[in-house]
Every structure is written in structure tokens, then in C-alpha cells.
N, C-alpha and C positions, 0 to 999 in steps of 0.2 A: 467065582472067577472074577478077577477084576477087568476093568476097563482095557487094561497094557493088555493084557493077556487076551479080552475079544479081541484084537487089533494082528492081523495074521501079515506082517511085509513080507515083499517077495524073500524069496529064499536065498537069495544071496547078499543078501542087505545092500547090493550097490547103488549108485545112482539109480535112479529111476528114467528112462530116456520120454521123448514127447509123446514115443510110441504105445505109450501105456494104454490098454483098454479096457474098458469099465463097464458094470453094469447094476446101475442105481435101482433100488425096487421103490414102490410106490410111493412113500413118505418123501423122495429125494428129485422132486421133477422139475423143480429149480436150479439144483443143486447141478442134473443134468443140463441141464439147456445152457448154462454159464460154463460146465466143461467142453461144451462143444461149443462155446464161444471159444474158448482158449484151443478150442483143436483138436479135441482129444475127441478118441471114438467111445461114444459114450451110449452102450444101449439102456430105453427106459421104456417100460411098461405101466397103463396106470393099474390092470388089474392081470394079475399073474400070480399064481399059487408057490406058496413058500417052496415046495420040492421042486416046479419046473422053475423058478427062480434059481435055485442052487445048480440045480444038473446044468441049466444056459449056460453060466459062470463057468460050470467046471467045465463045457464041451466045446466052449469058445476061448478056451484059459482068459476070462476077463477078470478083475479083479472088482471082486461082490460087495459093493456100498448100500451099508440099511442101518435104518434106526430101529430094529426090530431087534430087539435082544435074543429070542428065540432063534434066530437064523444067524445072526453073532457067535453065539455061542453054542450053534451046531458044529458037528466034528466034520460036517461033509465039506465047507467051503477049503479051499487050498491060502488062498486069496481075499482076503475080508476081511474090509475097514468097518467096525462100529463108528458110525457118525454121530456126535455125540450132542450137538448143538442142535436148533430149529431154525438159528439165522442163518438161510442160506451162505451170506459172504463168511461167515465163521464156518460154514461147512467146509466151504471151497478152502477156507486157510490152511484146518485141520488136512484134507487130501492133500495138499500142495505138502504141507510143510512133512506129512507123515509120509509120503514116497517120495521125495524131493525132487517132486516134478519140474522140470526144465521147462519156464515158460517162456516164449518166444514170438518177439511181434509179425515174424514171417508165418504163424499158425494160426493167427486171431484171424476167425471169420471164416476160414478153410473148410467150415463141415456145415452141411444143413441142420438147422436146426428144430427142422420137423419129421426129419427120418433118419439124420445123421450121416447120411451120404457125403462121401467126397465131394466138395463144389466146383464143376470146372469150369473156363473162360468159354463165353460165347459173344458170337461177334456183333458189335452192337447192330448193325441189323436186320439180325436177327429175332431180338427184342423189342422191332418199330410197335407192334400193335399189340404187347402183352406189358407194356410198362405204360406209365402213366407220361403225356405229351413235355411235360414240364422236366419229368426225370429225364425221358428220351434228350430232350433239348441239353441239359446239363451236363450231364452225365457220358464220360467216355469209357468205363470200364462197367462189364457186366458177368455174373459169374450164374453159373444155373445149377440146379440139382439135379443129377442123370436118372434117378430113382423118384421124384416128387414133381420134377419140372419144373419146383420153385425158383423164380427168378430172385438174383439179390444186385444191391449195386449200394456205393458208399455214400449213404445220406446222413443224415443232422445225427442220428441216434451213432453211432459210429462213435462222435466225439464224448457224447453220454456214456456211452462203455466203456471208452479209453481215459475216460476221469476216476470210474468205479473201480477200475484194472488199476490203474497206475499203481497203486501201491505196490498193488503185487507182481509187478511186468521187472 
């Protein structure tokens, strides 16, 4: 089986919309963490077994990213990109380019990126005594995770990813 061929797109070949969701297995948890930079709902396990990895996929209609050629080139996935690179940002190109994800600077930063939850506005203060005095001071927009509690808010690293994105924004 060649490469083309592990490579499974949706079935209607069309655009692919932001709405797309994924689910990376263990070799891809970079690869995660930067799609849920861009927005996308991306679940990632470090250790999960090849069959409950496929069944998730198929029970959440996600679409199944792995470097694992064995799960590639199983008949169960519906959905499933062989990722064929190790450099994450090659990874992320390959996805992008291979469902012709719609990226969009209103989705950068939209999802936790430690459970992947929706991130929603919380009111600054709210945040007085769980962010650091200097951010509190600076800082007028805060967003939180409903699922993790994680607080986020727009600091120096923000313009670091919007330099790494640029190309691909």
C-alpha cells in the first residue's frame, strides 16, 4: 500500500471547514498541542492502545493522525491521515495542506491546550488572585478553561506563535 493510499480524506473531497476534529495518537503530541493552537479540537492520549485508539476515532467521527503504519494501514479507521514527517511544523503543513484546513486568526488560542476544552472569557476579577500581580496589572482580557480551570491571557509568547504561524495564517 502506498503512502496516497494510507492517507484516507473525508469522503466528500470538499473543503474541509475549522470544524474539523482530530485525534492524534502518541508519536503526534506536538503536532497536537499546535492544532489546538490553531483551534481545532484535537484529542491526544500519551498512552492508549492501537484498537481503543481506532474505536475513539470512529465513535467520535474524529479524524485518526498517526505515524504508526500499522493503524494507517488498518481497514477499521474511516478517517486517517498517515503523518509522514517527525518535524512537527512539517506535520502541521502536511494536515493543513492534506484537508485544506481553513485557518483563521479569530480561532488562534480558542482551545485549552492541556485538555482541549473550549476557552471562555472570564472577567478580569475574577482572575485577581490566581494570575501573577504584574499580569493582573497589564493585562485586560482573560480567558479560562471550564474543564481544567486553566487560566490564559495574551503575553510575550503569543507574538512567538504568531511568527511560527505566519506562514501558514
Amino acid at each position: 500500500m502506498t503512502r496516497q493510499e494510507q492517507i484516507r480524506p473525508q469522503s466528500d473531497g470538499s473543503e474541509t471547514s475549522s470544524g474539523s476534529s482530530f485525534l492524534a495518537d502518541d508519536q503526534l503530541g506536538k503536532l497536537a498541542r499546535w492544532l489546538r493552537i490553531l483551534g481545532f479540537d484535537t484529542l491526544y492520549f500519551r498512552e492508549i492502545e492501537d484498537r481503543q485508539l481506532i474505536r475513539k476515532a470512529a465513535d467520535d467521527n474524529r479524524i485518526l493522525l498517526t505515524r504508526d503504519t500499522r493503524i494507517a494501514s488498518h481497514s477499521g479507521p474511516a478517517n486517517c491521515i498517515f503523518v509522514e514527517s517527525d518535524n512537527w511544523i512539517d506535520q502541521l503543513k502536511q494536515v493543513i495542506a492534506q484537508l485544506k484546513l481553513k485557518l483563521t486568526p479569530d480561532n488562534l488560542f480558542s482551545r485549552c491546550l492541556l485538555c482541549n476544552s473550549a476557552l471562555e472569557p472570564i472577567p478580569k476579577a475574577d482572575v485577581k488572585e490566581r494570575v501573577p500581580p504584574f499580569v493582573f496589572q497589564t493585562q485586560e482580557e482573560f480567558v479560562h478553561c471550564p474543564s481544567c480551570d486553566k487560566i490564559y491571557w495574551q503575553g510575550t509568547h503569543v507574538s512567538h506563535v504568531l511568527d511560527v504561524l505566519k506562514p501558514l495564517l
